[in-house]
C-alpha positions in Angstrom: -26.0 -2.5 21.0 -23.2 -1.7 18.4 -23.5 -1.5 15.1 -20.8 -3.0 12.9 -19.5 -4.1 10.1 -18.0 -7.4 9.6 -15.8 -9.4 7.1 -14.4 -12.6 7.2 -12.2 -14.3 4.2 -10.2 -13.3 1.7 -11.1 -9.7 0.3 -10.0 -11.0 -3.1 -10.5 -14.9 -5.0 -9.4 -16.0 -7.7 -10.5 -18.9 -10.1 -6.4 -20.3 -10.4 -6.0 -22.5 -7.3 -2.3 -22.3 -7.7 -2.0 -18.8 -7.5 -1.1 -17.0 -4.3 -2.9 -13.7 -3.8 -1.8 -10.4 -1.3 -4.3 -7.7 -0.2 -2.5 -4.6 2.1 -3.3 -1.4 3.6 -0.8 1.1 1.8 -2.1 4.6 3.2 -5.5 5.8 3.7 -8.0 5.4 0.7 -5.3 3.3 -0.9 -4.9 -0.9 -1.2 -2.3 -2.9 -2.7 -3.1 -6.0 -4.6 -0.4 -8.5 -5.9 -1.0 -12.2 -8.0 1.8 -14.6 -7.9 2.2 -17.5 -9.9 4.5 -19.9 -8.1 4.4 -23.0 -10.4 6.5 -23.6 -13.6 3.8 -23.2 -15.9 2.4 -19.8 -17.3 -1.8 -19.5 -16.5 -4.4 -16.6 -17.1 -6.0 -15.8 -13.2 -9.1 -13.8 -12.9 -9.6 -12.2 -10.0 -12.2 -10.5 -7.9 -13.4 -8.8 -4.9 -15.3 -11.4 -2.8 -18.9 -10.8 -1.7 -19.4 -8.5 1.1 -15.8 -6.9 1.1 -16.9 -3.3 0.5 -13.6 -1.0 1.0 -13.0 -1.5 -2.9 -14.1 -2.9 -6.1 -11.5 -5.2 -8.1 -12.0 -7.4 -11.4 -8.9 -8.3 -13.5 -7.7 -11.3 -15.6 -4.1 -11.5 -16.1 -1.7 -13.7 -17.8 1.1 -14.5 -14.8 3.8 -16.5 -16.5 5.9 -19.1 -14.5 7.5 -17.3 -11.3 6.2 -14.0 -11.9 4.4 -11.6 -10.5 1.6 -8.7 -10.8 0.9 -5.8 -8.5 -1.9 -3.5 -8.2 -2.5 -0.2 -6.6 -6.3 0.3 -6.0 -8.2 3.1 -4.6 -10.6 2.9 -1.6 -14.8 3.5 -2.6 
């Protein structure tokens, strides 16, 4: 028997259905975390580390006007 870990989803949600959300692997002990706001109207986006994704913690509301973007570095636990 194996014992393992296992994920599935989206490591981070947010509560803005129109925003689009990236989660990458940048280099050992280190993630990259980027909010996009595609529509033409500005919004405030919280977002979060989902239940059960345990590599790191992440909790951040941000205003994302029309088009823009926000990136994130964020360390490993």
């Amino acid at each position: 028997m194996v014992d393992n870990d296992l994920f599935i989803g989206h490591p981070v949600t947010c509560d803005q259905k129109d925003a689009r959300i990236l989660v990458s692997w940048v280099a050992p002990g280190q993630w990259f975390v980027e909010a996009h706001n595609p529509s033409d109207q500005p919004f405030t986006a919280r977002l979060q580390t989902s239940p059960g994704w345990t590599a790191f913690d992440f909790n951040e509301s941000v205003a994302l006007p029309a088009g823009s973007s926000k990136f994130w570095r964020v360390k490993a636990k």
